[in-house]
C-alpha positions as CSV (number, residue, x, y, z in Angstrom):
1,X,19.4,-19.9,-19.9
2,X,20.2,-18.1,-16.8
3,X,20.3,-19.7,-13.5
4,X,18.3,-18.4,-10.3
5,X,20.0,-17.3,-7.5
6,X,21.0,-19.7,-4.9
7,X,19.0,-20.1,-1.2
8,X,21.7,-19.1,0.2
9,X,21.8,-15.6,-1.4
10,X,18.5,-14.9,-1.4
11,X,17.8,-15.9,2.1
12,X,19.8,-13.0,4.1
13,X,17.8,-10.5,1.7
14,X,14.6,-12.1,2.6
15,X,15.1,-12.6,6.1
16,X,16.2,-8.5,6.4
17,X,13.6,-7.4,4.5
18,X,11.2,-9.0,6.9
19,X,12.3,-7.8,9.7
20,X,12.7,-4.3,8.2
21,X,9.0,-4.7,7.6
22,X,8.2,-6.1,10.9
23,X,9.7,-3.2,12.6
24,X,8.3,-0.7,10.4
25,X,4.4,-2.1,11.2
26,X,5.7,-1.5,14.8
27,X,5.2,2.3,14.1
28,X,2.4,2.0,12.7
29,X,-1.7,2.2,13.3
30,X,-2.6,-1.9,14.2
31,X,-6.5,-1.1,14.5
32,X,-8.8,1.5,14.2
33,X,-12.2,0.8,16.6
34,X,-15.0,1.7,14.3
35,X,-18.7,1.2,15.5
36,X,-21.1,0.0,12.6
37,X,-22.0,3.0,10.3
38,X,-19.7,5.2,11.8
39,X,-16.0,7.1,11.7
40,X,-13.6,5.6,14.1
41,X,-13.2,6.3,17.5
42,X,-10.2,5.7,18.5
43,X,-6.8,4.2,16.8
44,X,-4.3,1.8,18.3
45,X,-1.0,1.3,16.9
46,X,1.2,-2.2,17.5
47,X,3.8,-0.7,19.9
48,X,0.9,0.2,22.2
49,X,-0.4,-3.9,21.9
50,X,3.0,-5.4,22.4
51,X,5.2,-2.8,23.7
52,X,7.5,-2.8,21.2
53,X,8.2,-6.7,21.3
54,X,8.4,-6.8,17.5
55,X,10.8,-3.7,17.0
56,X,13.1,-5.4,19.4
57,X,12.6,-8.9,17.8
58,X,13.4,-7.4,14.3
59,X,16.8,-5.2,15.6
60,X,17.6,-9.0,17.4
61,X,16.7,-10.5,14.1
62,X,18.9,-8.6,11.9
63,X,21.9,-8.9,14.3
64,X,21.8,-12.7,14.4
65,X,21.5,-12.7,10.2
66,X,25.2,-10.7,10.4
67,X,26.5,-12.9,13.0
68,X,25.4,-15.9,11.0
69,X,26.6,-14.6,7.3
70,X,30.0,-13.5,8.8
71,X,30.9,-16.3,11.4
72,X,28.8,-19.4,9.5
73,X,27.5,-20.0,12.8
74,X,24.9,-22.3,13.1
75,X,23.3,-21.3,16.1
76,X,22.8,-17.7,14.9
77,X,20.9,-18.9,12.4
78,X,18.7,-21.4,14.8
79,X,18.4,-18.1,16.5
80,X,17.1,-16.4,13.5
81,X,14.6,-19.2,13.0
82,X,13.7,-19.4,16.7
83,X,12.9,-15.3,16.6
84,X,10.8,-15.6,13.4
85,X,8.9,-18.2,15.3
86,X,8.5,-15.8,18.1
87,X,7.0,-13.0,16.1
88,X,4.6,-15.4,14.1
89,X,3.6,-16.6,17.9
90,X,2.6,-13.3,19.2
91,X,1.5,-12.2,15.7
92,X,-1.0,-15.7,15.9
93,X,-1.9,-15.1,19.5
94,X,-1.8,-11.4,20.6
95,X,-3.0,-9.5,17.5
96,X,-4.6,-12.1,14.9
97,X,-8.0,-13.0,17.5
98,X,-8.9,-9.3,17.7
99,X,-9.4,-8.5,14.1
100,X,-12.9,-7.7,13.8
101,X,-13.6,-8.0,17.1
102,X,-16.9,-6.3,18.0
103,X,-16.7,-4.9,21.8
104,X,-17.5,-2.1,23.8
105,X,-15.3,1.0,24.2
106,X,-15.4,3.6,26.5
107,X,-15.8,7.4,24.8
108,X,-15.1,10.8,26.2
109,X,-18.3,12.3,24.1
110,X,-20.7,9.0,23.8
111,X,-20.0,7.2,26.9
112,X,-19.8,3.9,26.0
113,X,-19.8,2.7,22.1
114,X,-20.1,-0.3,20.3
115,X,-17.2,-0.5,18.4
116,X,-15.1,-3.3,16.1
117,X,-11.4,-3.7,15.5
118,X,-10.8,-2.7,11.8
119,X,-7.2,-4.0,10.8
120,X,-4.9,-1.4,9.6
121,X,-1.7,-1.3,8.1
122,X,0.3,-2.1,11.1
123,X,-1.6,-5.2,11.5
124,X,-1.0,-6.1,7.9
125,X,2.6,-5.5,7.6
126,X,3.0,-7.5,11.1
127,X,1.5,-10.7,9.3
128,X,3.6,-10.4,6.1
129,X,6.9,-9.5,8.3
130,X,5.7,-12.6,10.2
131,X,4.9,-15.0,8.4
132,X,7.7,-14.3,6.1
133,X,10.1,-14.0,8.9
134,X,8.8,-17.5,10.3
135,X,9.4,-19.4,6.8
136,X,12.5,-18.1,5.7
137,X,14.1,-18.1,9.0
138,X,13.5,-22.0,8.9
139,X,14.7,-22.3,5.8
140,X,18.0,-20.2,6.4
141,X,18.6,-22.6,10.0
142,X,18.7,-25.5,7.3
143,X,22.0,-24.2,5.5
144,X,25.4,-25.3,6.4
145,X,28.1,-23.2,7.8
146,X,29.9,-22.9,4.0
147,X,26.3,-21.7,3.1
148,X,25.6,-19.3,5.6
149,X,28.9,-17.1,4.9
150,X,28.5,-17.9,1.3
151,X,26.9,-14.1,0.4
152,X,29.8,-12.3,2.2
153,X,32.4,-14.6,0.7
154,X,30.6,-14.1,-2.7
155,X,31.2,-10.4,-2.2
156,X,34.5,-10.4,-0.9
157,X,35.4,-12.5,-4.3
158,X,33.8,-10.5,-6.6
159,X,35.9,-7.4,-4.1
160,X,38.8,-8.9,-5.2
161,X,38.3,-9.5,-8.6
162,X,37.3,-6.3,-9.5
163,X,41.4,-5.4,-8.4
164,X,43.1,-7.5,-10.3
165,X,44.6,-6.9,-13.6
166,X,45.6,-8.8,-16.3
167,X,49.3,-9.1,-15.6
168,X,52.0,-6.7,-17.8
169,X,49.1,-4.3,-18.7
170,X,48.9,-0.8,-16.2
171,X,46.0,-0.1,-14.5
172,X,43.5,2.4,-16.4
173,X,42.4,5.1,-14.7
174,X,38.8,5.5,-14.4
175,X,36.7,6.9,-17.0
176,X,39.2,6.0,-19.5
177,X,38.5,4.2,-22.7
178,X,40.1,3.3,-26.0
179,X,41.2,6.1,-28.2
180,X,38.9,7.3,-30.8
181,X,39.9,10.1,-33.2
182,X,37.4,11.3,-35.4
183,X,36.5,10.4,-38.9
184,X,37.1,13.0,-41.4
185,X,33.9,13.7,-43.6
């Protein structure tokens, strides 16, 4: 039976990952103000409702991951946790009471519209990146220092590994295989 990976390998990847996604939904439309029965009026993407707070907590995100994995330092990782916290924060308060918010909005043709706040993608990806940010970031704060450089030093094994040779036999060139002749019919 195979084993599963180990938290401390699969933390890094799911910490990037979510802050990969949580600066990609920075990009991207956050709410589109739709009145009842009708198209939308008007879109509004999550860098126009934060000002880029989450791109910047992502890039801050996935430099204190690599300071923790290559150091072992401890308070990169509380600083990982602390950030995901962060973004869950302004996630919970900023953009999570708006979502189908009914409310008047000004427009150019109509004058004023009733419109509500239709979650889009942005908003979507912001939550997942969030949430998942939050939970694995407290997880990965939990790990000791031996655990925290324990992908890199798994790589750098496996590096080193893949050099050696069993000693007395030459190196084979790549590509190169046992000799095979053909059979003759």
């Amino acid at each position: 039976m195979s084993r599963l990976p180990r938290a401390e390998i699969v933390l890094p990847f799911v910490i990037a990952l979510a802050a990969s996604v949580l600066i990609a939904s920075e990009l991207m439309t956050a709410f589109e103000f739709t009145p009842p029965g009708g198209e939308a009026l008007r879109e509004v993407s999550s860098a126009d409702r934060h000002d880029y707070s989450m791109l910047l907590l992502g890039v801050c995100v996935l430099i204190a991951l690599g300071i923790a994995l290559a150091t072992g330092a401890r308070p990169a990782a509380y600083a990982v946790a602390g950030l995901g916290g962060i973004a869950l924060l302004l996630f919970l308060i900023v953009d999570l009471p708006d979502a189908g918010k009914l409310g008047d909005l000004e427009d150019p043709i109509r004058g004023f519209a009733s419109a509500r706040a239709e979650p889009q993608e942005g908003f979507w990806l912001e939550a997942i990146g969030a949430v998942f940010l939050a939970l694995a970031g407290g997880a990965f704060a939990t790990l000791t220092p031996e655990q925290l450089r324990a992908p890199l030093a798994r790589f750098d094994r496996s590096k080193r590994e893949a050099k050696k040779t069993p000693e007395g036999e030459p190196k084979k060139p790549a590509g190169s295989g046992p000799d095979r002749t053909r059979p003759s019919h």
